[in-house]
C-alpha positions as a LaTeX table, in Angstrom:
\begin{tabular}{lrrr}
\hline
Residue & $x$ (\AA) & $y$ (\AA) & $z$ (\AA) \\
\hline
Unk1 & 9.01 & $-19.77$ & 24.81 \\
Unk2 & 8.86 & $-21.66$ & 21.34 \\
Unk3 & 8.62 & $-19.78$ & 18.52 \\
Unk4 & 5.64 & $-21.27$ & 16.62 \\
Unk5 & 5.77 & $-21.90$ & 13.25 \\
Unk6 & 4.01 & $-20.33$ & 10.45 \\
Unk7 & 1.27 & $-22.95$ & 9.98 \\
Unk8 & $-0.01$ & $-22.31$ & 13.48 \\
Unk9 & $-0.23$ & $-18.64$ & 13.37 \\
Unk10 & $-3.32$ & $-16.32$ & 12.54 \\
Unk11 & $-1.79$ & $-15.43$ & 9.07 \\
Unk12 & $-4.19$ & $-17.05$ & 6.24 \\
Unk13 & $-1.86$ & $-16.23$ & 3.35 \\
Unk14 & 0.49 & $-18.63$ & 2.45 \\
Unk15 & 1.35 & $-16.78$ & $-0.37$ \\
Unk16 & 4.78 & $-15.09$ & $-2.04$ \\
Unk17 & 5.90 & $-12.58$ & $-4.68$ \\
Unk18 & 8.83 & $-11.84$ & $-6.58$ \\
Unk19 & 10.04 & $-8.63$ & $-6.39$ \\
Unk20 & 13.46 & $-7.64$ & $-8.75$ \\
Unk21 & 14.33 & $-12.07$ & $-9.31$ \\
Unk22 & 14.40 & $-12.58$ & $-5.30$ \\
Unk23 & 10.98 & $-14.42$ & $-3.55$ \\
Unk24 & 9.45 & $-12.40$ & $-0.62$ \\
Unk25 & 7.47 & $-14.47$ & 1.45 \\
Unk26 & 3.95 & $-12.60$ & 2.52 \\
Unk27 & 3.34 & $-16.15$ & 5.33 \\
Unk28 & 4.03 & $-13.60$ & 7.85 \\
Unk29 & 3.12 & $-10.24$ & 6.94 \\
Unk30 & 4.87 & $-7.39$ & 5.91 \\
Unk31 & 5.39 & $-3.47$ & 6.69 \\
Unk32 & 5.27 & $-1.40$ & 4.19 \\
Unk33 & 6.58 & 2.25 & 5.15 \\
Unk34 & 5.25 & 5.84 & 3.44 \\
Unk35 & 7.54 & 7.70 & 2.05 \\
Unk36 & 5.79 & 11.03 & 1.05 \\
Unk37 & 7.95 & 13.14 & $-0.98$ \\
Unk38 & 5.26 & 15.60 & $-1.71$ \\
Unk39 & 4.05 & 18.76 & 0.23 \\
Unk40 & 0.53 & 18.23 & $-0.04$ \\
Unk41 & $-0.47$ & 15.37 & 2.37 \\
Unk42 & $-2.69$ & 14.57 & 4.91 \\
Unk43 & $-0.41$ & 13.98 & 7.63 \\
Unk44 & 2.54 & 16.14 & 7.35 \\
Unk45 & 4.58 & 13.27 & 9.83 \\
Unk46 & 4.70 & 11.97 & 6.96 \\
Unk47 & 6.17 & 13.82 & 4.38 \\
Unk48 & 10.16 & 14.56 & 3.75 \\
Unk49 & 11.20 & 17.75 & 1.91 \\
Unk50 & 15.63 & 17.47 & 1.51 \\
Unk51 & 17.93 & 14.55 & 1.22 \\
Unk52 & 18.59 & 14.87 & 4.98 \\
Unk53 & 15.34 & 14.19 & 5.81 \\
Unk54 & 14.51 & 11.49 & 3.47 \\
Unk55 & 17.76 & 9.73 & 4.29 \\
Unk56 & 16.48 & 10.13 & 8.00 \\
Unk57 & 13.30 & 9.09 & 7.60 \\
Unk58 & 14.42 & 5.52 & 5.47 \\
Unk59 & 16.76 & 4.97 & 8.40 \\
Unk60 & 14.57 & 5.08 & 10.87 \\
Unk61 & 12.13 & 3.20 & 9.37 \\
Unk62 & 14.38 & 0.30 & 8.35 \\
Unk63 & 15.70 & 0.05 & 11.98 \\
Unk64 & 12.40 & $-0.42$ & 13.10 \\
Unk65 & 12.29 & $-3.40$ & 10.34 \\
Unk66 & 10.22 & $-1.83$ & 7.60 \\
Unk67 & 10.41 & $-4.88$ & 5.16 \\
Unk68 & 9.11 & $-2.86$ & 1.76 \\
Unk69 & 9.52 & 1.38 & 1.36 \\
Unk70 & 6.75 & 3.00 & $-0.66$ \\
Unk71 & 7.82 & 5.97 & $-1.99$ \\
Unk72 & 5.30 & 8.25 & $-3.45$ \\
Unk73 & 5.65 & 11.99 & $-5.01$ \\
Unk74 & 1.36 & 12.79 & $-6.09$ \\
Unk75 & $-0.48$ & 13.35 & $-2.98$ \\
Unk76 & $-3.70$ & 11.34 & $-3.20$ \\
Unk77 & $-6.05$ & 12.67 & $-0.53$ \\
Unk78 & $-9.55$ & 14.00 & $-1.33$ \\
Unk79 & $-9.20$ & 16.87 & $-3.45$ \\
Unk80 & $-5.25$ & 16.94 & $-3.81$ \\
Unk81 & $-3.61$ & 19.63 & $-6.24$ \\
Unk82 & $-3.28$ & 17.47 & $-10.22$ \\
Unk83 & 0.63 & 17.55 & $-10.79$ \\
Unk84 & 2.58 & 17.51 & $-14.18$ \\
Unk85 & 4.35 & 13.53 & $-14.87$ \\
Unk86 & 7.62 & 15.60 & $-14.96$ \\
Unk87 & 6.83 & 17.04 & $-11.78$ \\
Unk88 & 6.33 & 13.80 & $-10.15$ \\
Unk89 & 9.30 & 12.30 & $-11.63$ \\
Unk90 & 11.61 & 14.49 & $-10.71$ \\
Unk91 & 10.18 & 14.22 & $-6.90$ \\
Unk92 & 10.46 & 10.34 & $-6.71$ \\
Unk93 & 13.78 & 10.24 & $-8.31$ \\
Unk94 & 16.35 & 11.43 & $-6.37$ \\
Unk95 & 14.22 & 9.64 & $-3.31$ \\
Unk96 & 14.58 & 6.18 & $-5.29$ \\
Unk97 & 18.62 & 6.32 & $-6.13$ \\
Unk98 & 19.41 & 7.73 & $-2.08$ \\
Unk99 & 17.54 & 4.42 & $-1.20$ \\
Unk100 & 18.76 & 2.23 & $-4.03$ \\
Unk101 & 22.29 & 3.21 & $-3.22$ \\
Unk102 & 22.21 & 3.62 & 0.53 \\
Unk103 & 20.34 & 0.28 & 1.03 \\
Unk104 & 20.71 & $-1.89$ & $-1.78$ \\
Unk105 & 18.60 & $-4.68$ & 0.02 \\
Unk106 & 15.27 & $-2.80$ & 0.30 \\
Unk107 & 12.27 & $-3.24$ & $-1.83$ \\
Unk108 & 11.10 & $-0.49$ & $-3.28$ \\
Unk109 & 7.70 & 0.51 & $-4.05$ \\
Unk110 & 6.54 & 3.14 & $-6.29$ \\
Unk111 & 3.14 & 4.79 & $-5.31$ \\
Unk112 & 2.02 & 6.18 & $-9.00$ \\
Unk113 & $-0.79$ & 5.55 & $-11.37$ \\
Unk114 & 1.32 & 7.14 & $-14.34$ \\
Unk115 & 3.44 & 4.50 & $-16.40$ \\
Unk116 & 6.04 & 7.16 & $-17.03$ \\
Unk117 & 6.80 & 7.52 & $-13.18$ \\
Unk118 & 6.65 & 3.63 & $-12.55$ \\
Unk119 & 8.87 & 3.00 & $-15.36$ \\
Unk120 & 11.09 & 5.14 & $-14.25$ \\
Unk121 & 10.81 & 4.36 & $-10.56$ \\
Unk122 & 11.58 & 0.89 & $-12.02$ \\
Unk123 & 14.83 & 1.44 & $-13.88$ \\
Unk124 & 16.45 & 3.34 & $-10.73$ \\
Unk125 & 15.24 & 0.24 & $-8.52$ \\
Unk126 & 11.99 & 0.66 & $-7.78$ \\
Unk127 & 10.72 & $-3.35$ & $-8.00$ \\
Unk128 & 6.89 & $-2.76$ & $-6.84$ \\
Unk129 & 4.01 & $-1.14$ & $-8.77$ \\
Unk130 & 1.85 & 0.55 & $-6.34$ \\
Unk131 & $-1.50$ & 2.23 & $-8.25$ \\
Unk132 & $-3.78$ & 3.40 & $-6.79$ \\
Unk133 & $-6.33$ & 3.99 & $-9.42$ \\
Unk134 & $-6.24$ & 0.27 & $-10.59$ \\
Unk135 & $-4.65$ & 1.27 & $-13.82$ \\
Unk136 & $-8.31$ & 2.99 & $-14.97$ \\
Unk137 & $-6.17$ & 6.34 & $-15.61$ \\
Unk138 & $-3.37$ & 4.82 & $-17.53$ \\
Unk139 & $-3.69$ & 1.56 & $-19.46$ \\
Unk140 & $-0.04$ & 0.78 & $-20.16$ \\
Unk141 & 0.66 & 0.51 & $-16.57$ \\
Unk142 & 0.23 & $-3.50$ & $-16.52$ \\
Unk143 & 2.34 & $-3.96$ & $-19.68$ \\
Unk144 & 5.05 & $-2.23$ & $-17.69$ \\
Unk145 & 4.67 & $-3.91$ & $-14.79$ \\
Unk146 & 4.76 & $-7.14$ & $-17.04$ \\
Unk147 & 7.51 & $-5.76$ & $-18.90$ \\
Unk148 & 9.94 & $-5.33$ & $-15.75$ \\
Unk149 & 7.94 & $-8.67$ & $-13.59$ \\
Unk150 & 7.19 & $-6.44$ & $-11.04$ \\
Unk151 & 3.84 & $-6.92$ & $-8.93$ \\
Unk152 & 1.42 & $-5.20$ & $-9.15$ \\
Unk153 & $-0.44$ & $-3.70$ & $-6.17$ \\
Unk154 & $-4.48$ & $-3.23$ & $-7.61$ \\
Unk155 & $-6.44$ & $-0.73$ & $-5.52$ \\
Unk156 & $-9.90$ & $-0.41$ & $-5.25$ \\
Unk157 & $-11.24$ & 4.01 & $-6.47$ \\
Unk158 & $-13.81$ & 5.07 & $-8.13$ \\
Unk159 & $-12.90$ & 8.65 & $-9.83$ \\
Unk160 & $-9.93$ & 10.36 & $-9.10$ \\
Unk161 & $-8.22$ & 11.77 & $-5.77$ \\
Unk162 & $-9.82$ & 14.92 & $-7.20$ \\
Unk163 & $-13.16$ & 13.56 & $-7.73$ \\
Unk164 & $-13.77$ & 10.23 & $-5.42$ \\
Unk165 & $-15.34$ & 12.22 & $-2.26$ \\
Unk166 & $-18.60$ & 12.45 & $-4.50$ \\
Unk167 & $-18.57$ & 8.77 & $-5.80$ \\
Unk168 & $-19.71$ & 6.64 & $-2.38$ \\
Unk169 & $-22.81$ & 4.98 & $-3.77$ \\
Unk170 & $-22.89$ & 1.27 & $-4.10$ \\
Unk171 & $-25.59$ & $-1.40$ & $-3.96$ \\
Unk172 & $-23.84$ & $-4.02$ & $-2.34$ \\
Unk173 & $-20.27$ & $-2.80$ & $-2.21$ \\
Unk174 & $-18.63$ & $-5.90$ & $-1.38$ \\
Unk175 & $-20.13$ & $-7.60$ & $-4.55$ \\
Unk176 & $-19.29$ & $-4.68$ & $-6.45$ \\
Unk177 & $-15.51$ & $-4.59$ & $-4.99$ \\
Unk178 & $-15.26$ & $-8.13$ & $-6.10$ \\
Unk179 & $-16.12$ & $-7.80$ & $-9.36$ \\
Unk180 & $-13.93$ & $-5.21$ & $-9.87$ \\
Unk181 & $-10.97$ & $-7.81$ & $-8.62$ \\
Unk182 & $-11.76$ & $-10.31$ & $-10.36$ \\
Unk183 & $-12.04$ & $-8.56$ & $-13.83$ \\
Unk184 & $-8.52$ & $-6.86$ & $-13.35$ \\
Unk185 & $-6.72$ & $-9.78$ & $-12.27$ \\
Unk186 & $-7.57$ & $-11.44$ & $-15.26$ \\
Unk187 & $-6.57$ & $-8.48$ & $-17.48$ \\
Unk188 & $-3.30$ & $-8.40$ & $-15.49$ \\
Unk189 & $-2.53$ & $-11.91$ & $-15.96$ \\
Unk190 & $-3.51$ & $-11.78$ & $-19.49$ \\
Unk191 & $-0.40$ & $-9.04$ & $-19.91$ \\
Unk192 & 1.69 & $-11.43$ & $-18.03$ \\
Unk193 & 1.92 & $-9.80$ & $-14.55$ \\
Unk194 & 2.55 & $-12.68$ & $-12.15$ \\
Unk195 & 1.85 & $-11.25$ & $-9.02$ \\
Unk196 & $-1.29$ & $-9.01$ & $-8.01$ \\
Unk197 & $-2.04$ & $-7.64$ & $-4.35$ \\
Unk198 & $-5.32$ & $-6.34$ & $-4.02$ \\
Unk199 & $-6.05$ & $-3.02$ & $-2.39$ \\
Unk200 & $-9.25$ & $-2.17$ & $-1.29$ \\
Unk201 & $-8.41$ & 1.25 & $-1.12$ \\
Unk202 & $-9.57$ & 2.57 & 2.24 \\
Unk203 & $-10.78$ & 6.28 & 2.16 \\
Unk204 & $-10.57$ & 6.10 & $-1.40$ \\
Unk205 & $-14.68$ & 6.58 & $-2.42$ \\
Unk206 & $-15.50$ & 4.88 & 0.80 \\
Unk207 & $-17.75$ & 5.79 & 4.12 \\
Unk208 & $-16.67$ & 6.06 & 7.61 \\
Unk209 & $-19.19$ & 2.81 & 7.31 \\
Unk210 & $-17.97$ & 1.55 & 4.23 \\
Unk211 & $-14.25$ & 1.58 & 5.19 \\
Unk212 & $-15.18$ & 0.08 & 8.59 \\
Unk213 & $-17.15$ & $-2.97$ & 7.26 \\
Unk214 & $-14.72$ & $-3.38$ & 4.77 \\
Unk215 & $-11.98$ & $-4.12$ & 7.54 \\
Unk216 & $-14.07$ & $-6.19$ & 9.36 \\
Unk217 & $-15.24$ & $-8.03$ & 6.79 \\
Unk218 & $-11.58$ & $-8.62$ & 4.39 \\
Unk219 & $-11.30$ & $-12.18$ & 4.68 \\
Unk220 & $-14.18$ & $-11.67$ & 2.38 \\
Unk221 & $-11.61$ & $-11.16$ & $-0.13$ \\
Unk222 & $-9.46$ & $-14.10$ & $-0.08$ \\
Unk223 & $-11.30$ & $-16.41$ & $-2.38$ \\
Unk224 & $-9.96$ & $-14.04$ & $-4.89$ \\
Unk225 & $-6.54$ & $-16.13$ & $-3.99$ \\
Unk226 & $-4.29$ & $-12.65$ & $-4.25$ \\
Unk227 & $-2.72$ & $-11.35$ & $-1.12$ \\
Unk228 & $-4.32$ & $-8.55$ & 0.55 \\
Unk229 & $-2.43$ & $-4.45$ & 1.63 \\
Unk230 & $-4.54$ & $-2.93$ & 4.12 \\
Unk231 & $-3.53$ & 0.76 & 3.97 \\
Unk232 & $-5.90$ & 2.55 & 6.99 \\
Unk233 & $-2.84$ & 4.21 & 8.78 \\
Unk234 & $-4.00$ & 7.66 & 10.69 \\
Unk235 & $-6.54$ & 7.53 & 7.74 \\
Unk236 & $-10.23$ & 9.50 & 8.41 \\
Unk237 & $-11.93$ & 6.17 & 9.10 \\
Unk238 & $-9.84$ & 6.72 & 12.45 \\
Unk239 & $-9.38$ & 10.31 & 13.32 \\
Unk240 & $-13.25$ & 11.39 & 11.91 \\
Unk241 & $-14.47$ & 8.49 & 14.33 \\
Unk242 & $-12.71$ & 9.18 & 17.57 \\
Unk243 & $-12.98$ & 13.03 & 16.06 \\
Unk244 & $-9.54$ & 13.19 & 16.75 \\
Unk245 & $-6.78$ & 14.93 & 14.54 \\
Unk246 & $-4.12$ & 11.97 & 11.81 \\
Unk247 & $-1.61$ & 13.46 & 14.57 \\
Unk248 & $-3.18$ & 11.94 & 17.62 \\
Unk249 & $-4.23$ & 8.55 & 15.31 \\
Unk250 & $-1.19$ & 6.28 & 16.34 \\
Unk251 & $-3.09$ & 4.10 & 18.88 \\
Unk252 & $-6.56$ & 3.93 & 16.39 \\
Unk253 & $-4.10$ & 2.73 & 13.64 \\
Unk254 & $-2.29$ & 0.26 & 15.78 \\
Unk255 & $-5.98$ & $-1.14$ & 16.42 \\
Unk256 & $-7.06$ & $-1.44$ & 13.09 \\
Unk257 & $-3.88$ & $-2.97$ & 11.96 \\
Unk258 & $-4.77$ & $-5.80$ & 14.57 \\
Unk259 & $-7.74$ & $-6.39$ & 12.62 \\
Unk260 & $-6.72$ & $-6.31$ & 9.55 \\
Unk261 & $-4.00$ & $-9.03$ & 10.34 \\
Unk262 & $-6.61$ & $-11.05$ & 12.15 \\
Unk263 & $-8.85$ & $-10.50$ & 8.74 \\
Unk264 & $-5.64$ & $-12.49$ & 6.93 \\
Unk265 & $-3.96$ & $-8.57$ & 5.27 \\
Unk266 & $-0.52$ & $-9.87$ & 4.26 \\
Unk267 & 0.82 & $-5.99$ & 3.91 \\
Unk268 & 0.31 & $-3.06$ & 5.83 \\
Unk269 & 0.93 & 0.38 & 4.36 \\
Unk270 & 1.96 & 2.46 & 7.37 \\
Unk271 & 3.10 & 5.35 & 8.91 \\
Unk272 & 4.99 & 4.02 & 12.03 \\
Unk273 & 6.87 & 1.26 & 11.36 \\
Unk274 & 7.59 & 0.46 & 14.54 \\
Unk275 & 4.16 & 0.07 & 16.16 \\
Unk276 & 3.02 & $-1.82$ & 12.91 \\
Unk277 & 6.52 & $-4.51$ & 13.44 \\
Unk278 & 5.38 & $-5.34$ & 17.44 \\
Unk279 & 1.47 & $-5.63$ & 15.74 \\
Unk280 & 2.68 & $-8.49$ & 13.76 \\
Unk281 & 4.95 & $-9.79$ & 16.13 \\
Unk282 & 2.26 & $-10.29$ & 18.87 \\
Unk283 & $-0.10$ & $-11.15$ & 16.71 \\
Unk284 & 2.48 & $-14.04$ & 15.76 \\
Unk285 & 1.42 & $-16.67$ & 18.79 \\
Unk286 & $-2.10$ & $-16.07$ & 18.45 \\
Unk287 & $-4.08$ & $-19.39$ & 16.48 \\
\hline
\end{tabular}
């Protein structure tokens, strides 16, 4: 069968980054693998705890094509433990070099929303800012991501991991989420960032409603003209609905990844790698 070429596939983005001087084109979307190195997650499939394990976990995840790694040492679900920066730094670290070293080739993100961390991240070879508290907890995070060119990934919270559960009221939350976009992007581009993916931060001071109509409705987001991450992977939104455990949340993830890509998400944050790669590839041929 003919391949079909990127203007006649569902993808709406035609849209790239630069990531560490080398263009990554989003046309047909990405993978983005978790790499917890933190105890204190909400899926424990997720997390690695020795160099063995982490240098497992890339591997497999790069053989089943993971195109960007996120690696991530502050646990962010509702009501997470507060870590020291030092703490977190010297998590992500050792994580970063293994993967710098071991696979030169990969693009790295850094899941932080402490400047510290990211610069760090950044200087061992880190090339992707990954916040998500859209830099409202520390304000020097866009002049570093400016400072080293790196995008910037801008999530939609309100609150903190610690505080967020109790922050779920909007009046019209898509207006509201909007807003929010469009006022950061401008003070990101105003520090010189050059390349913004917006987040909107599923499970993060959402409903089980919100998050749902929030996927079904994230083309809504593309006049902002920023690729889109859509992060749901064996999230609540999927294992509270089918009241189901994030262990048995595979197959509800591999759904909602389907509709994110047919919403126009040029990144999914994932999990599984491998179930996320054949999403994208089937979803390919379809116009």
């Amino acid at each position: 069968m003919q391949k079909l070429g990127v203007e006649d596939t569902i993808f709406r983005s035609k849209s790239s980054i630069t990531v560490r001087g080398k263009l990554l084109d989003l046309r047909i979307p990405k993978v983005m693998g978790i790499v917890n190195i933190t105890p204190d997650s909400f899926y424990q499939g997720s997390t690695v705890n020795s160099q063995d394990a982490l240098r497992e976990r890339v591997n497999d995840m790069l053989l089943s094509g993971a195109d960007i790694l996120d690696v991530g040492g502050y646990s962010s679900r509702p009501g997470a433990d507060d870590i020291s920066i030092q703490v977190e730094i010297d998590r992500i670290s050792p994580a970063i070099e293994l993967i710098s070293k071991e696979h030169p080739e990969v693009v790295i993100s850094i899941d932080t929303f402490r400047s510290e961390v990211a610069e760090e991240a950044l200087k061992l070879g880190a090339g992707i800012i990954n916040d998500i508290s859209g830099f409202q907890q520390d304000a020097r995070l866009p002049m570093i991501a400016a400072k080293y060119n790196a995008p910037y990934i801008l999530m939609h919270m309100c609150g903190t991991p610690q505080t967020m559960a109790d922050l779920t009221s909007y009046e019209n939350i898509f207006a509201e989420m909007a807003g929010y976009f469009s006022a950061k992007m401008e003070l990101l581009r105003n520090e010189g960032v050059k390349d913004t993916i917006l987040d909107p931060g599923f499970g993060f001071a959402k409903t089980l409603e919100d998050n749902h109509r929030l996927l079904h409705h994230l083309d809504c987001f593309h006049f902002l003209g920023a690729p889109i991450l859509a992060g749901v992977s064996r999230k609540s939104m999927i294992y509270k609905k089918l009241n189901i455990t994030p262990e048995e949340s595979l197959n509800g993830t591999t759904v909602l990844n389907t509709v994110g890509l047919m919403k126009g998400a040029s990144i999914l944050r994932v999990h599984d790698v491998k179930a996320a790669k054949e999403a994208v590839r089937l979803m390919e041929g379809v116009d």
